[in-house]
RODO-2510 file (C-alpha; in nm, 4 decimals, decimal comma):
residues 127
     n   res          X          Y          Z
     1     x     1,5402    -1,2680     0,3986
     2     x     1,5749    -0,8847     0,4560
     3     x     1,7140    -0,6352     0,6886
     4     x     1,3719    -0,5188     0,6847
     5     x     1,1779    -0,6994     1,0052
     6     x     0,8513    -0,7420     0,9230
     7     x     0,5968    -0,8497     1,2400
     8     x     0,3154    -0,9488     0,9926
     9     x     0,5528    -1,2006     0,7855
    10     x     0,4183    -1,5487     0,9866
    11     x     0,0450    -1,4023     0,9669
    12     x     0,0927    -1,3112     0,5436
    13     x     0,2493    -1,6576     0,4556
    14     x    -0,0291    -1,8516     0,6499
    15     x    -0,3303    -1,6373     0,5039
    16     x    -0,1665    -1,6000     0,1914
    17     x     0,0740    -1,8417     0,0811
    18     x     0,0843    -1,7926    -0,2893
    19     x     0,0962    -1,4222    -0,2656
    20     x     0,3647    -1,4457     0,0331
    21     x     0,5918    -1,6773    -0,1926
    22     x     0,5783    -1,4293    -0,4885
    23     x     0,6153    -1,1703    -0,2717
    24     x     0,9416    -1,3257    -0,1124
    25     x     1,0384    -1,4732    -0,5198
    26     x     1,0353    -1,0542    -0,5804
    27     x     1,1756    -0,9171    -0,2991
    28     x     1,4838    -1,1429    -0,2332
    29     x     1,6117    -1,0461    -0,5835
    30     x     1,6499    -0,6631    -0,4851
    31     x     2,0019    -0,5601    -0,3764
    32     x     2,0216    -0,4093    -0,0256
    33     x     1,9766    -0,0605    -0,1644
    34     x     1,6901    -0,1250    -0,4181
    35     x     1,5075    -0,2440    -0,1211
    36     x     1,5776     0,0469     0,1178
    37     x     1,4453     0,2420    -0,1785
    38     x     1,1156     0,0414    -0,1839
    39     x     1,0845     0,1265     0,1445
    40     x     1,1673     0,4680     0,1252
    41     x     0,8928     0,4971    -0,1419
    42     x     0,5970     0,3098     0,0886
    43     x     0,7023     0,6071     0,3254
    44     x     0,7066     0,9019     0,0756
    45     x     0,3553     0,7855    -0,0992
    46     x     0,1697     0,7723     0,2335
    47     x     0,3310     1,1237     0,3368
    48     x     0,2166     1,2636    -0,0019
    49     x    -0,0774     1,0571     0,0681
    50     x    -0,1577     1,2345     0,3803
    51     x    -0,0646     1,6039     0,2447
    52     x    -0,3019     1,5788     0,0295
    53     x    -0,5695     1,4845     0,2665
    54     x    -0,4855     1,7548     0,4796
    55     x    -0,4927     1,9922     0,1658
    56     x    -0,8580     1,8975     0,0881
    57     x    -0,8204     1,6835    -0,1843
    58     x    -1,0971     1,4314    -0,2454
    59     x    -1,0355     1,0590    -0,3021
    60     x    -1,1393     1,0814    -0,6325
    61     x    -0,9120     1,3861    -0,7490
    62     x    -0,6739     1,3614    -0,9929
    63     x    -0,4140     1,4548    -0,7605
    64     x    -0,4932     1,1517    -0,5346
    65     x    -0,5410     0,9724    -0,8128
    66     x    -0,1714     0,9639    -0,9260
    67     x    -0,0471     0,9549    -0,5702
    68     x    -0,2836     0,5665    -0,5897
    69     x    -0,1564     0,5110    -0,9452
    70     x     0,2003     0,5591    -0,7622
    71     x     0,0754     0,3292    -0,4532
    72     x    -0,0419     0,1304    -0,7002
    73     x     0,3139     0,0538    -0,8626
    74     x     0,4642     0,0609    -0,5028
    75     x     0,2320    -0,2535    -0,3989
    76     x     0,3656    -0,4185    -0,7407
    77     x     0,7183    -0,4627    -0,5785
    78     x     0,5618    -0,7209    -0,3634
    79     x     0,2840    -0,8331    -0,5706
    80     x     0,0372    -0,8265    -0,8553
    81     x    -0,2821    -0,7894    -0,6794
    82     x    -0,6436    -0,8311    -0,9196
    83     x    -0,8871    -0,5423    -0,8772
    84     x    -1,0675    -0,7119    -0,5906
    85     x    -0,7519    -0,7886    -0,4069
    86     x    -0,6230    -0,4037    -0,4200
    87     x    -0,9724    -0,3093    -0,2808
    88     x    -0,9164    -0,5640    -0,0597
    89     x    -0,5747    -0,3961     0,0867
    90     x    -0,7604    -0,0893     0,1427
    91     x    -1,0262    -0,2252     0,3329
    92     x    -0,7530    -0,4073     0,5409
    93     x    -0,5504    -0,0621     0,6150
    94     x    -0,9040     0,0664     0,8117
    95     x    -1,0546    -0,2726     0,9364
    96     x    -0,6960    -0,3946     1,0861
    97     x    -0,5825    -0,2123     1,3643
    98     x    -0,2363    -0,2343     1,2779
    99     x    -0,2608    -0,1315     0,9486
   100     x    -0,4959     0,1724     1,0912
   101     x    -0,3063     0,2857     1,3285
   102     x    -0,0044     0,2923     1,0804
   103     x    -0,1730     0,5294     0,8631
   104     x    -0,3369     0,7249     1,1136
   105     x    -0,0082     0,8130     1,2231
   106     x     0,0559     1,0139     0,9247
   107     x    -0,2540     1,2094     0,9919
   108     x    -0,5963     1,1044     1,1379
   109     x    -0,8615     0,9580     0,8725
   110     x    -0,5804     0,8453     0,6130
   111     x    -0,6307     0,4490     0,6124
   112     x    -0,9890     0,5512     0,4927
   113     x    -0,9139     0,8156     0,2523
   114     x    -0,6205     0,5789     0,1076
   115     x    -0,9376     0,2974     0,1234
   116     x    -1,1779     0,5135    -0,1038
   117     x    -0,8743     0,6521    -0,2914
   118     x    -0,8164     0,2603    -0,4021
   119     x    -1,1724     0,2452    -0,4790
   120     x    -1,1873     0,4924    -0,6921
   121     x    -0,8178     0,4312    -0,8676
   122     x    -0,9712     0,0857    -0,9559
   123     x    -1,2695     0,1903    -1,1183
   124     x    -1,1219     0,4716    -1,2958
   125     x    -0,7733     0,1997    -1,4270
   126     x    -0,7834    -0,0810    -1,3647
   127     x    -1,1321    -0,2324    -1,4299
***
């Protein structure tokens, strides 16, 4: 569909089939260069992301905060997860090893700050 490879696409569609296919439905109808951008943005949210962590910023500031509210919106390219689900992704970012090791790359302890940064964004917007 993409330029964009993605290892995990097999894995998504069979867990997920409904959110894969809406996924797909949104991402096939970016141009080559709105999608770069969405990509671009995944990178720049989880290097803010990780600034702030290294800054001291709790999960629950309202720096953090809008750096969520921001992941948030990114995540909504792909699709419109409920509450639960968003939780959901966070818990998969630190129980996953992929995912993990992702974040951890940006700094050690980010998939669980971005986790209880989720948490928190949910409880404070969108519940």
């Amino acid at each position: 569909m993409t330029d964009f490879p993605n290892p995990f696409e097999e894995e998504a569609e069979q867990k997920w089939p409904d959110a894969f296919a809406e996924s797909q439905r949104r991402l096939s109808s970016l141009t080559g260069e709105e999608l770069e951008a969405v990509f671009e943005e995944g990178t720049s949210i989880s290097q803010d992301l990780a600034t702030a962590l290294l800054e001291g910023h709790s999960a629950d500031s309202q720096k953090v905060n809008g750096l969520i509210g921001r992941h948030y919106q990114w995540i909504c390219n792909f699709w419109s997860p409920t509450p639960e689900a968003y939780i959901g992704l966070g818990q998969m970012y630190v129980e996953d090893p992929r995912f993990n090791a992702h974040y951890e790359e940006f700094t050690p302890g980010l998939a669980a700050f971005i986790a209880l940064a989720i948490e928190e964004y949910v409880a404070d917007s969108l519940t």
